[in-house]
Legacy VTK file of the C-alpha trace (Angstrom):
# vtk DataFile Version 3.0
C-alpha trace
ASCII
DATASET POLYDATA
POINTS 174 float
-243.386 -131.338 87.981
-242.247 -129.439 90.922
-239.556 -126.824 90.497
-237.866 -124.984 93.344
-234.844 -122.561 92.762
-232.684 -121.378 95.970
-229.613 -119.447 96.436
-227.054 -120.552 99.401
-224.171 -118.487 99.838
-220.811 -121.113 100.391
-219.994 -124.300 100.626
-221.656 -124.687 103.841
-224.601 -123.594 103.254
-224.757 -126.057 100.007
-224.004 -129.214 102.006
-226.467 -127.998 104.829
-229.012 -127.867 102.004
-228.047 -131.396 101.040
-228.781 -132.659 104.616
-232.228 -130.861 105.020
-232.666 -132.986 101.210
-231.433 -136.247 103.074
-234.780 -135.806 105.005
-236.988 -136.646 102.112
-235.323 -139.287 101.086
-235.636 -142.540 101.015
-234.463 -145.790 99.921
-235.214 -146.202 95.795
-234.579 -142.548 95.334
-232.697 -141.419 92.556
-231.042 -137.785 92.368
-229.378 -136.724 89.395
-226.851 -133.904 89.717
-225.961 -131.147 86.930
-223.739 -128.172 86.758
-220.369 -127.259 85.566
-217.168 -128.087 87.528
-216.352 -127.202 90.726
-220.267 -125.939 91.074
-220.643 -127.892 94.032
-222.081 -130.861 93.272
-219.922 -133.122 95.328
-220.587 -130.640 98.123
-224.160 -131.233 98.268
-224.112 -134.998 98.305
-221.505 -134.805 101.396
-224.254 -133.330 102.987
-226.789 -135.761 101.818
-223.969 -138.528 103.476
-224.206 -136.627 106.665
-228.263 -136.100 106.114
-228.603 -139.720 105.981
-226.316 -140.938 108.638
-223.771 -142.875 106.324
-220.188 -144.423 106.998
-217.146 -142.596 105.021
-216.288 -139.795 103.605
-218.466 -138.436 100.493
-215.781 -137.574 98.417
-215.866 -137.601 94.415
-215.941 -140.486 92.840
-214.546 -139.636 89.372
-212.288 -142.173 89.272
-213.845 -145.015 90.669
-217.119 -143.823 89.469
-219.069 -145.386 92.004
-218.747 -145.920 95.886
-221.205 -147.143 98.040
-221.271 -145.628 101.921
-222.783 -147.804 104.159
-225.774 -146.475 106.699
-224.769 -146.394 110.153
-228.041 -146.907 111.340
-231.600 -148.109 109.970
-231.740 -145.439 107.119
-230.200 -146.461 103.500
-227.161 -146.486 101.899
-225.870 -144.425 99.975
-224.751 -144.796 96.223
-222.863 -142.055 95.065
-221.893 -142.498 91.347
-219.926 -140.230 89.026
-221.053 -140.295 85.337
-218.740 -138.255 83.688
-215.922 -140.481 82.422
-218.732 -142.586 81.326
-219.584 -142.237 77.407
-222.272 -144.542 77.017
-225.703 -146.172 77.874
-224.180 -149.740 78.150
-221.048 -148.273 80.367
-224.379 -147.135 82.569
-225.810 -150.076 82.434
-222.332 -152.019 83.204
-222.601 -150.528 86.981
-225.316 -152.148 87.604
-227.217 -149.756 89.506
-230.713 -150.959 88.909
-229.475 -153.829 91.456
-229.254 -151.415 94.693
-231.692 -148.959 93.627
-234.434 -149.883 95.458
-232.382 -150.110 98.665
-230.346 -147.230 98.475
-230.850 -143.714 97.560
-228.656 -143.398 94.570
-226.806 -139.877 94.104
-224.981 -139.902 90.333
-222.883 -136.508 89.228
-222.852 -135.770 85.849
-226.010 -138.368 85.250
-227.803 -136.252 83.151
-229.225 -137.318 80.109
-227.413 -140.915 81.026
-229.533 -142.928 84.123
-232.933 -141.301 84.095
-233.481 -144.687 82.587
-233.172 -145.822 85.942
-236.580 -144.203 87.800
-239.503 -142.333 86.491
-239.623 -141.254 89.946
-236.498 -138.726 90.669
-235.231 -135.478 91.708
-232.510 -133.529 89.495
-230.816 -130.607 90.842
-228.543 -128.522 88.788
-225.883 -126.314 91.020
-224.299 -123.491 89.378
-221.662 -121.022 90.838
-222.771 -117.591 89.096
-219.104 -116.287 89.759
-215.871 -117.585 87.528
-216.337 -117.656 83.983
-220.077 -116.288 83.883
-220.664 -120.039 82.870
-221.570 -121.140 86.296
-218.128 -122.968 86.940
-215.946 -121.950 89.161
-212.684 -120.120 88.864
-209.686 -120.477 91.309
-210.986 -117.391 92.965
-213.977 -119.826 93.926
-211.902 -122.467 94.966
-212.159 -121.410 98.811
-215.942 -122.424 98.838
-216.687 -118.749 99.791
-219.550 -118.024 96.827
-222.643 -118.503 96.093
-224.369 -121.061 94.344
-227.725 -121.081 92.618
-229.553 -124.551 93.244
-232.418 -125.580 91.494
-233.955 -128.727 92.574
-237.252 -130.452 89.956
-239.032 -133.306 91.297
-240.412 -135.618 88.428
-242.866 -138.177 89.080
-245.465 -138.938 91.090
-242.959 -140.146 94.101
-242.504 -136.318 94.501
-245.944 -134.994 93.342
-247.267 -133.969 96.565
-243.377 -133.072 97.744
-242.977 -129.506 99.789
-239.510 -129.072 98.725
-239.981 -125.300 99.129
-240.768 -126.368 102.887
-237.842 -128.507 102.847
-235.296 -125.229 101.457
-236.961 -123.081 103.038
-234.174 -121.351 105.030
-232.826 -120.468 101.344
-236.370 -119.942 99.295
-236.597 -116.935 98.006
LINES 1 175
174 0 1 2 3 4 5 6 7 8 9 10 11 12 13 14 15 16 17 18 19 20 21 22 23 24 25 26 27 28 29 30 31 32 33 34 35 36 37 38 39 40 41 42 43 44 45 46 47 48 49 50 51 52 53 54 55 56 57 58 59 60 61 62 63 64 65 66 67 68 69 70 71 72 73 74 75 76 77 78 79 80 81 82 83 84 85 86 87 88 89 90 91 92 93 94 95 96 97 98 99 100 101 102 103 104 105 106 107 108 109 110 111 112 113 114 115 116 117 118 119 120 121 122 123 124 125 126 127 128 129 130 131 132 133 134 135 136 137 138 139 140 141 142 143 144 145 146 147 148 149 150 151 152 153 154 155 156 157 158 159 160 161 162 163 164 165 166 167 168 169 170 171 172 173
């Protein structure tokens, strides 16, 4: 297992993390994304969107649970699913996301513990906002984008054995 922990300061920085991500992916990848609300999770996979060159805006997909943004060009889609209102295995397994998996690289919010089901091969990133409640959410002081967030980003499997994902966060390893 690889394990890399960075700190970006705002919301910028987290969605220029999630492009410099975007380059390491590819289509079948699966990222599963934890942390409290308003962490930034949604943040990160807009940059993955604009990392990979897709149509749309990334924007939450709580209550649609799943949107698909088209690539523009050669690179994959993106599938960017959020598991919170979901209670269940079957509910999971009722989006069918095993059928664009291999084609697309499949962001899901709140997916922990839910769709790792879904690869052996995967990389989950938990975002927390160390200002707010002390819990890692954020408070409406936060709201503005303007803190910090810790990111820490665990490959599993042997997709992601030989990975440099310190390489690839490099600009915020510390």
């Amino acid at each position: 297992m690889n394990d890399v922990t960075v700190t970006v300061p705002d919301a910028a920085a987290t969605r220029a993390l999630g492009e410099r991500l975007a380059g390491v992916l590819r289509a079948g990848d699966l990222v599963l994304l934890s942390g409290p609300l308003g962490a930034g999770k949604t943040t990160l996979t807009q940059g993955i969107g604009t990392g990979l060159g897709v149509r749309g805006q990334v924007a939450s997909p709580t209550f649609i649970i799943a949107r698909v943004h088209p690539a523009l060009g050669a690179g994959p889609d993106l599938v960017h699913v959020d598991a919170y209102r979901l209670g269940s295995l079957e509910e999971v397994d009722a989006l069918d996301l095993d059928t664009s998996l291999e084609e697309s690289v499949t962001v899901v919010e709140w997916g922990e513990g839910k769709v790792e089901a879904l690869a052996e091969d995967r990389l989950e990133v938990e975002v927390r906002r160390p200002r707010g409640g002390g819990d890692g959410a954020a408070g409406p002081e936060d709201l503005a984008g303007a803190s910090p967030r810790e990111v820490r980003v665990t490959a599993v499997g042997a997709r992601w054995a030989q990975a440099d994902l310190a390489g690839v966060l490099a600009p915020w390893h510390r």
